[in-house]
C-alpha positions as CSV (number, residue, x, y, z in Angstrom):
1,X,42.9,130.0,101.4
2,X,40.6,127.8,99.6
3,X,40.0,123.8,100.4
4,X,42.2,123.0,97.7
5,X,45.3,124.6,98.6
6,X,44.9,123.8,102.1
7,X,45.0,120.1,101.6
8,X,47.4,120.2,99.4
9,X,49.6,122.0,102.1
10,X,47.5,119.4,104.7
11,X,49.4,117.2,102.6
12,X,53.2,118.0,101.9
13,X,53.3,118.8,106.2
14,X,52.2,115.3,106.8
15,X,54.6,114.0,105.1
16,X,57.8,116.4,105.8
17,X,57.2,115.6,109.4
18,X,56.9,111.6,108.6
19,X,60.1,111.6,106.4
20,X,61.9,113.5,109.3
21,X,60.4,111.1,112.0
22,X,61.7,108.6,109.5
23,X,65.5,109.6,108.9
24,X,65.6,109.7,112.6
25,X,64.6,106.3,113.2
26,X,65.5,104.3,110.1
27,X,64.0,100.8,109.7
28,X,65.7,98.6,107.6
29,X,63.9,95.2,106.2
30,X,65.5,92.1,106.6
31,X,64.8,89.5,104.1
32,X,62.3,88.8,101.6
33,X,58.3,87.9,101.3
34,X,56.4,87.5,103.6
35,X,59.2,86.2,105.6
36,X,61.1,90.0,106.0
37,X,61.4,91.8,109.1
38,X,62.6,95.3,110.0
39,X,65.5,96.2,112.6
40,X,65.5,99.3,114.1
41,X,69.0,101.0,113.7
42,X,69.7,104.0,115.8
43,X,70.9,106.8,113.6
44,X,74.9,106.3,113.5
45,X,78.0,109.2,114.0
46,X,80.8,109.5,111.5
47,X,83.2,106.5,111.6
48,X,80.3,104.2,112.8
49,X,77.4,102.4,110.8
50,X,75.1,99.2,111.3
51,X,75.5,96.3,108.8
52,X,71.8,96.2,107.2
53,X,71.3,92.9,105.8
54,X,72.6,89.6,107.3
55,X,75.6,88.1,105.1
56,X,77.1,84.8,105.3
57,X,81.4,84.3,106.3
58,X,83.4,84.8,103.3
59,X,82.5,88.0,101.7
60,X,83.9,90.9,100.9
61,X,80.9,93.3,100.6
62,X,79.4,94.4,104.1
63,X,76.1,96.4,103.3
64,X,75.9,99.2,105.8
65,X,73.5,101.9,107.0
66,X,76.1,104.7,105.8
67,X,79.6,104.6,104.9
68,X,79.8,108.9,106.7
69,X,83.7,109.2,108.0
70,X,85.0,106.1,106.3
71,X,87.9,106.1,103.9
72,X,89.7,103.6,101.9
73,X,92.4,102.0,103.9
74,X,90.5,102.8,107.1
75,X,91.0,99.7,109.4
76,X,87.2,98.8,110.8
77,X,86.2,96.6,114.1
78,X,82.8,94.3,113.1
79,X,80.4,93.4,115.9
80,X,83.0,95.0,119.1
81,X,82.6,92.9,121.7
82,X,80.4,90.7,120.5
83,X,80.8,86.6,119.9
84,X,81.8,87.2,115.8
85,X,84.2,90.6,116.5
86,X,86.4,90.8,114.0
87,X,88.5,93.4,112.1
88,X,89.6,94.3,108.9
89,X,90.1,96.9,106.4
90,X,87.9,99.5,103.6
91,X,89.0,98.6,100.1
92,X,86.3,100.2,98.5
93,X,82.6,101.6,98.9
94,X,79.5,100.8,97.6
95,X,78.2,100.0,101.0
96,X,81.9,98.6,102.7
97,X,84.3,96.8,100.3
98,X,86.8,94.9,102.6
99,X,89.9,94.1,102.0
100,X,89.5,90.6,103.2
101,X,86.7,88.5,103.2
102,X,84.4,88.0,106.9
103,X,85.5,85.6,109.1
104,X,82.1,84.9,110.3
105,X,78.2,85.4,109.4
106,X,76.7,88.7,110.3
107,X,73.1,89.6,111.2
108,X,71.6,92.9,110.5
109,X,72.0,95.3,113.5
110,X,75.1,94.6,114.3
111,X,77.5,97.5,114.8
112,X,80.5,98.1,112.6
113,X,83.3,101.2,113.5
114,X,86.0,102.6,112.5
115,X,89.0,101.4,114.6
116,X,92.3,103.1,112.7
117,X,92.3,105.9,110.4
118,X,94.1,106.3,107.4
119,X,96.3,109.0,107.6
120,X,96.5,110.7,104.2
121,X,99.4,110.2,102.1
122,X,101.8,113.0,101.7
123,X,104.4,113.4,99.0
124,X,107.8,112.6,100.3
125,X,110.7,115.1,98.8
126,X,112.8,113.9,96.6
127,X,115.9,112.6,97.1
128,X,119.4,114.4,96.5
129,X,122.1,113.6,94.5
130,X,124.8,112.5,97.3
131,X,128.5,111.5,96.3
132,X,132.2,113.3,96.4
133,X,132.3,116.4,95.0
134,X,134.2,116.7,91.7
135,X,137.4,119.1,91.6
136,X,136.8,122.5,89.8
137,X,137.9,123.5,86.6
138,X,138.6,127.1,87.8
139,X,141.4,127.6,90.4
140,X,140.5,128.3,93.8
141,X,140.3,132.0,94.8
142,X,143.1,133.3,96.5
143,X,142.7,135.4,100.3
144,X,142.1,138.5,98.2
145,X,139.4,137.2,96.2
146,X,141.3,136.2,93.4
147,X,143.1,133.3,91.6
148,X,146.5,132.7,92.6
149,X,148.9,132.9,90.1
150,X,150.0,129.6,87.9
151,X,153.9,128.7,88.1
């Protein structure tokens, strides 16, 4: 293997191995400038996610980590057991569009699960005709099977 090819595979292990160390531990920045700083989120299960950027009360857009095992209508508990806990419900995605706005400020970090599942909708049958039957225009059939004769 000549120099060339060996740094260049030097190179793509060094970073496979940092972007895996990476998805495990995700960072997330917080703010702007010089001003920003990073949270550490621990990676999150279906149904659960991190809200990544602090919002103010008010809103209906929480920006999340991952939106894995959420579905529209899902009902969601913000911050559980903390001091701003509150609940609501998934609207939408494009991080977690609520159906009501937050009750309170959140920071980033904070926890956010899913608390009620949606159950999907089935179709419901139809319903029937109900009502007294009408008479028959044919007479009715006799013990033998056939009409009885008219008088």
């Amino acid at each position: 293997m000549n120099r060339q090819h060996r740094r260049s595979w030097l190179t793509w292990t060094v970073s496979f191995v940092l972007g895996a160390l990476l998805m495990l531990l995700p960072a997330i920045t917080v703010g702007c400038g010089s001003s920003s700083r990073s949270v550490t989120v621990p990676p999150s299960s279906p149904g659960e996610t991190f809200i990544n950027q602090s919002i103010p009360a008010g809103v209906n857009r929480l920006p999340t980590s991952s939106i894995v095992g959420f579905q529209i209508g899902d009902r969601i508990r913000i911050d559980p057991g903390g001091t701003r806990q509150e609940d609501n419900q998934i609207s939408g995605f494009g991080s977690l569009l609520l159906v009501n706005p937050t009750q309170f400020p959140h920071s980033a970090g904070e926890r956010v699960i899913r608390i009620v599942a949606t159950p999907l909708p089935t179709p419901s049958p139809s319903p029937s005709p109900t009502g007294s039957p009408s008479p028959s225009p044919f007479p009715s059939p006799s013990p033998n099977g056939f009409p009885s004769p008219t008088p």
